[in-house]
MITORTOR-502411 format. One record per residue (C-alpha): residue in three letters; chain; x negated, y, z. Coordinates in pm, 1 decimal. Example, Ala and Ser with C-alpha at 12.3 -4.5 7.8 and 13.67 -1.06 7.14 Angstrom:
residues 2
Ala/A/-1230.0/-450.0/780.0
Ser/A/-1367.0/-106.0/714.0
END
This chain:
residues 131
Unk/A/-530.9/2269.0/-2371.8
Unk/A/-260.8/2249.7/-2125.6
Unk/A/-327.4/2147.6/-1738.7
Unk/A/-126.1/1863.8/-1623.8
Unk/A/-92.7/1723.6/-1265.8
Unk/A/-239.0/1429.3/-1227.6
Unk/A/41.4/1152.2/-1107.1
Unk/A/4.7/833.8/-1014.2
Unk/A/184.7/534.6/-1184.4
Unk/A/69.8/195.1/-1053.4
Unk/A/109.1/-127.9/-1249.9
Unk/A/259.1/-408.1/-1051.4
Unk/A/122.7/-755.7/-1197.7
Unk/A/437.5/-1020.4/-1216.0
Unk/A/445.7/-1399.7/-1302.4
Unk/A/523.7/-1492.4/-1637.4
Unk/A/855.6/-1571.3/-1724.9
Unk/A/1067.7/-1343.5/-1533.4
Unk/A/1373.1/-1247.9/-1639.4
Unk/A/1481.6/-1032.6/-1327.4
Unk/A/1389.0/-684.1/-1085.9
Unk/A/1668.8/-638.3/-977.3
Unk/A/1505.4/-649.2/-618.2
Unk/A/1332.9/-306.6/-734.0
Unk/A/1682.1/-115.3/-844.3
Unk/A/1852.3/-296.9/-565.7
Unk/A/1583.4/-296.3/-288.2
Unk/A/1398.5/71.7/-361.3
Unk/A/1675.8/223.9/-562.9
Unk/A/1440.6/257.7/-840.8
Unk/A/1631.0/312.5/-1183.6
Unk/A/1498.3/119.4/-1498.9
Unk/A/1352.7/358.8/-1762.9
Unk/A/1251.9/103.7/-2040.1
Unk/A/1179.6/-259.6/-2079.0
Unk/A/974.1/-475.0/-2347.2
Unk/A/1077.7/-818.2/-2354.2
Unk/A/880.9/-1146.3/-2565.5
Unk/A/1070.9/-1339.4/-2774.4
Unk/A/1197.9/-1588.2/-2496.5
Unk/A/1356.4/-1267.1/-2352.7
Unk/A/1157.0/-1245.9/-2028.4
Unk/A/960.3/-914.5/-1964.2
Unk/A/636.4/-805.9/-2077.6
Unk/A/688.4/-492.3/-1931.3
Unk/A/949.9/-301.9/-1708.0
Unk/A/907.0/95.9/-1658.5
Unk/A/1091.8/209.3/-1328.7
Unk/A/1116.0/520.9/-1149.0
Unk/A/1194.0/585.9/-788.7
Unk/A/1306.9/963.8/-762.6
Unk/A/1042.9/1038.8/-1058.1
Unk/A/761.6/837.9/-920.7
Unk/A/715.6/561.4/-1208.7
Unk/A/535.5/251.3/-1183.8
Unk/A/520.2/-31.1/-1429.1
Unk/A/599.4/-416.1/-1361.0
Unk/A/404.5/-598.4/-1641.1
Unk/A/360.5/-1008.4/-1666.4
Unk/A/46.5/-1122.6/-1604.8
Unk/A/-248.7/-1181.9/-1878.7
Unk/A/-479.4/-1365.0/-2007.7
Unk/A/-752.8/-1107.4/-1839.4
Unk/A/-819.4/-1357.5/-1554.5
Unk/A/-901.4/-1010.4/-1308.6
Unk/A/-549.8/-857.5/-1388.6
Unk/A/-271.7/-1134.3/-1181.8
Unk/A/59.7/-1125.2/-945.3
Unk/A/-33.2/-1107.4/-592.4
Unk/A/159.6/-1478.1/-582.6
Unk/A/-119.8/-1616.7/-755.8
Unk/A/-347.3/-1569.9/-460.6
Unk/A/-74.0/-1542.4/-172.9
Unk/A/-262.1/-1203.6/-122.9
Unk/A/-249.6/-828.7/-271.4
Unk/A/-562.8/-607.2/-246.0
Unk/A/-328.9/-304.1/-230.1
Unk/A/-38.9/-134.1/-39.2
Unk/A/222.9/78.5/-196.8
Unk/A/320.6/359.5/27.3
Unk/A/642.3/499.8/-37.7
Unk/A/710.3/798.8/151.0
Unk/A/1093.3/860.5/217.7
Unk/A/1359.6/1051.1/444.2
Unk/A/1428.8/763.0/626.5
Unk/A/1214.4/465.1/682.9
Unk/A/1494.4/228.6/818.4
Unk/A/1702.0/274.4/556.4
Unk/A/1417.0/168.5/342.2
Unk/A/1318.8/-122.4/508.0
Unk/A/1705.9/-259.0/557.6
Unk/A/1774.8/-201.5/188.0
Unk/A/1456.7/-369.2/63.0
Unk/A/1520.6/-690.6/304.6
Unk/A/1864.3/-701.4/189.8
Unk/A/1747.0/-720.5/-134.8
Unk/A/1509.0/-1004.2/-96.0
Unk/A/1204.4/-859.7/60.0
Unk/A/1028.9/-974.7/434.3
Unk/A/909.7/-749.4/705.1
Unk/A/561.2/-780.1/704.0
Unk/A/485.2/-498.9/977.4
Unk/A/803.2/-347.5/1164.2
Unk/A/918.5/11.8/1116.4
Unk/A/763.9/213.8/1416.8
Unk/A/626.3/556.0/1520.0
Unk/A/264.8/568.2/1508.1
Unk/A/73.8/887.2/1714.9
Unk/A/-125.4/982.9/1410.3
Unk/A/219.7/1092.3/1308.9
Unk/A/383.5/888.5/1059.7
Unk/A/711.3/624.4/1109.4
Unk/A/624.2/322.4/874.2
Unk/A/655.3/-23.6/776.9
Unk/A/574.7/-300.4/583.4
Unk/A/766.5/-522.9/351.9
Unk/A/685.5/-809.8/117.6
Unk/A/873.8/-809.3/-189.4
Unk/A/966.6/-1114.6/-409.7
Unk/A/658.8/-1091.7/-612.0
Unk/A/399.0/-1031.0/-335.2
Unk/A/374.1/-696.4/-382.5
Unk/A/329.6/-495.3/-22.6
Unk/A/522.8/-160.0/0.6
Unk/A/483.3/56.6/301.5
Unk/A/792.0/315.5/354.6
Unk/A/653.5/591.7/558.5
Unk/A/766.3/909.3/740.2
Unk/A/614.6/1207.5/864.9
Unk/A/715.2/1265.2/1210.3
Unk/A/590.8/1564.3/1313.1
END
């Protein structure tokens, strides 16, 4: 049996009925590896990468513990996104639609990060190590 390395690849909970994530391509610079749509043409599920780090968007359920963080104007997790630069990050994303939650800064455990909301509730966290 062959070894693998385990890898993580989150799935991101989204309303039903969206047609659009462009904020991730736009925002993150992720690049769109597949997409299942219903019948109506919104997704069911969107695979995306971000320099080979895949995650899946996928509409919500009818498993009542599985939802979009707008559903509860709340997420119970962070995504940290570590990157070159952490203010590029954070520009590009609010450009794209996102909010600051927690400005970029230098933090003496030594990491530069921030926070930012995007438009489906989901909290990423762009981080740098600094020394």
């Amino acid at each position: 049996m062959e070894k693998t390395t385990p890898t993580f690849a989150p799935e991101l909970y989204i309303p039903n009925g969206v047609r659009d994530v462009d904020f991730y391509i736009n925002g993150l610079g992720a690049v769109e590896l597949r997409r299942f749509c219903n019948d109506d043409g919104t997704i069911h599920v969107s695979e995306l990468s971000i320099n080979g780090a895949v995650f899946h968007l996928h509409e919500e359920t009818r498993n009542p513990a599985l939802f979009s963080p707008l559903r509860h104007q709340g997420s119970t997790v962070t995504i940290g996104l570590f990157v070159d630069n952490v203010d590029a990050y954070m520009a590009r994303a609010v450009a794209a639609g996102a909010k600051v939650t927690s400005p970029a800064q230098d933090y003496d455990y030594g990491y530069r990060q921030g926070d930012v909301l995007d438009p489906f509730g989901h909290v990423w966290m762009f981080e740098s190590r600094i020394m």
